[in-house]
C-alpha positions in Angstrom: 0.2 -65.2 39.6 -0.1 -61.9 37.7 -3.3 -62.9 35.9 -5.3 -64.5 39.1 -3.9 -60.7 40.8 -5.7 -58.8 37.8 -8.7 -61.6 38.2 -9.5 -61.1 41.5 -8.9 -57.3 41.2 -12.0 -57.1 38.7 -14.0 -59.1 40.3 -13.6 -57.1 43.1 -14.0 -53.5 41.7 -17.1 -55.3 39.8 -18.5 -56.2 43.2 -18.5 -52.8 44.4 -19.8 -51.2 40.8 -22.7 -53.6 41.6 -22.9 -53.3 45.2 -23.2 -49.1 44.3 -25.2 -49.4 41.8 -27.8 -51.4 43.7 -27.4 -48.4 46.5 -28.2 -45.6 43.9 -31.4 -47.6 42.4 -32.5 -48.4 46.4 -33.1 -44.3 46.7 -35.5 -42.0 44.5 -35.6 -38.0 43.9 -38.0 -35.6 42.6 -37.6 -31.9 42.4 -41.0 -30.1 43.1 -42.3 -27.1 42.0 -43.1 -24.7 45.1 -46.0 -22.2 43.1 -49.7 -20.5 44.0 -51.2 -21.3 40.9 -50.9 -25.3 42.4 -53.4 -24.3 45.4 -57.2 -25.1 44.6 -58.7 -22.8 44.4 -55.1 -20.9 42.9 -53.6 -18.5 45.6 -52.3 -15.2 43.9 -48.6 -14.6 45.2 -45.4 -13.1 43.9 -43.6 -16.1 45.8 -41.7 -19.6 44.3 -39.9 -21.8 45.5 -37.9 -25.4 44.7 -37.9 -28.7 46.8 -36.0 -32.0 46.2 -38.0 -35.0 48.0 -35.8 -38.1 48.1 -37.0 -41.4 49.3 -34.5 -43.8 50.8 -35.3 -46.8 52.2 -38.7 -45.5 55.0 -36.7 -42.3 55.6 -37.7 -39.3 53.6 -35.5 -36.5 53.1 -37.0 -32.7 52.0 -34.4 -30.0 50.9 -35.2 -26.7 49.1 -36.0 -23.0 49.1 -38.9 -20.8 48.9 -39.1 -16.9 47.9 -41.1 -13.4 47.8 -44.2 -14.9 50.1 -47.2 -12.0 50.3 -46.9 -11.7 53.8 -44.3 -13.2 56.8 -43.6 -16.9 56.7 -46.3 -18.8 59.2 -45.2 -22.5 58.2 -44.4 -25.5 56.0 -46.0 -29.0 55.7 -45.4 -32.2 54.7 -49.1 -33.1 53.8 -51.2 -36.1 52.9 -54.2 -35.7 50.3 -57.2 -38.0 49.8 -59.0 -37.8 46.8 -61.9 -35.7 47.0 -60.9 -34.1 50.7 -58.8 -31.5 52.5 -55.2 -32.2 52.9 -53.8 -33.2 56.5 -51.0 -32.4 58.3 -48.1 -35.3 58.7 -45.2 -33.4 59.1 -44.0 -29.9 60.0 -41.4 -29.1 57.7 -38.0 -26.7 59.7 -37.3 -23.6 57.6 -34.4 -21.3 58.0 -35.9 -18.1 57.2 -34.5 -14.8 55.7 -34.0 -11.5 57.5 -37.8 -10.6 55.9 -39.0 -13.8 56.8 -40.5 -14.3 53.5 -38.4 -16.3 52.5 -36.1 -19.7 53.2 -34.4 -22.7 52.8 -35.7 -25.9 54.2 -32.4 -27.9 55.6 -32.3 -31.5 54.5 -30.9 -33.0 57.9 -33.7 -30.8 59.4 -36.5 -32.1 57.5 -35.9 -36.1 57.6 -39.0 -38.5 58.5 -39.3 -42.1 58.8 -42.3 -43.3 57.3 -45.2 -46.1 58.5 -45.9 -48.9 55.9 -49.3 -47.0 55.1 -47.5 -43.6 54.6 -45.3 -45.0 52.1 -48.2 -46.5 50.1 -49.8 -43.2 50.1 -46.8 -41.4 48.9 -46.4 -44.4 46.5 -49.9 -43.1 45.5 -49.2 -39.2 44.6 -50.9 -38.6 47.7 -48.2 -36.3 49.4 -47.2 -32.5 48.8 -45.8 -29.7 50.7 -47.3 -26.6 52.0 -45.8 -23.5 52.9 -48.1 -21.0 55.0 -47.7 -17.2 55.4 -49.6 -14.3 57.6 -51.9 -13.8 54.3 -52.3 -17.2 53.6 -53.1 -19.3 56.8 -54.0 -22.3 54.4 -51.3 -22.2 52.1 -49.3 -19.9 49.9 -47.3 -22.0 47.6 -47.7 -25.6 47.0 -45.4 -28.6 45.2 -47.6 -31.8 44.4 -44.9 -34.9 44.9 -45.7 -37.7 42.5 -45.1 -41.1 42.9 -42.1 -42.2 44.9 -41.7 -45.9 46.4 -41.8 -49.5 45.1 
C-alpha cells in the first residue's frame, strides 16, 4: 500500500513537472534595446530605454522603461515594418511618465494586445518594433527592433 502511495505520488508530481513545463515553452521573451542610433536614418538623443516583449499564446505583453528623451514624451508604438517601406502604426503603447515627462515606464497589464493570424506571422517575421516619440522627434526618438517571436 506504501509503494502504490509513493507510485502514484510521482506520477502525479511528474504530471504537473510536465504539464509546467509545457506552459513555460507555450510563451516566449525578448528584452529589446530602446536606443537612437536604431532609427534610420540614426536620431541623435541622450535617451535609452529597456523593453521585455513576451508572446503568449495570440496575446502580446510589452513591459519596460525609457529615459533622458531630447524633448517631452509625445508617444510609444507598437509598429509593423515591411521591407523596403515606412513602419505603420498597430498599437499605441500606455506609458506612465515621469514628473519631466521625459521619461517612463510602460505597464505590462497596460500594454497587452491580442494578435490576428497575419500579425503573428509578421512578428514571426522580425517585422515588429517599438517606437517612442518626443516634441523633437515627431517620428521617433528611440527605437527597439523585436526579432522573431512565434511558432
Amino acid at each position: 500500500m506504501k509503494r502504490l502511495s509513493i507510485y502514484i505520488f510521482t506520477l502525479l508530481l511528474g504530471i504537473l513537472l510536465l504539464n509546467s513545463t509545457t506552459d513555460v515553452k507555450a510563451q516566449q521573451s525578448q528584452k529589446i534595446i530602446l536606443a537612437g542610433y536604431k532609427h534610420k536614418p540614426p536620431v541623435s538623443t541622450t535617451g535609452s530605454g529597456m523593453a521585455t516583449v513576451t508572446l503568449h499564446g495570440d496575446t502580446l505583453t510589452v513591459k519596460g522603461k525609457f529615459e533622458d528623451l531630447s524633448a517631452n514624451y509625445s508617444g510609444a508604438y507598437l509598429m509593423v515594418s515591411i521591407r523596403g517601406q515606412g513602419g505603420n502604426q498597430l498599437y499605441r503603447l500606455k506609458a506612465e511618465l515621469n514628473e519631466e515627462k521625459t521619461g517612463g515606464k510602460l505597464i505590462a497589464k497596460e500594454n497587452r494586445f491580442v494578435l490576428s493570424p497575419a500579425q503573428k506571422a509578421l512578428l514571426k517575421k522580425g517585422d515588429f518594433y517599438i517606437n517612442i516619440s518626443s516634441f523633437e522627434n515627431q517620428k521617433g526618438e528611440l527605437r527597439g527592433n523585436i526579432g522573431p517571436l512565434g511558432k
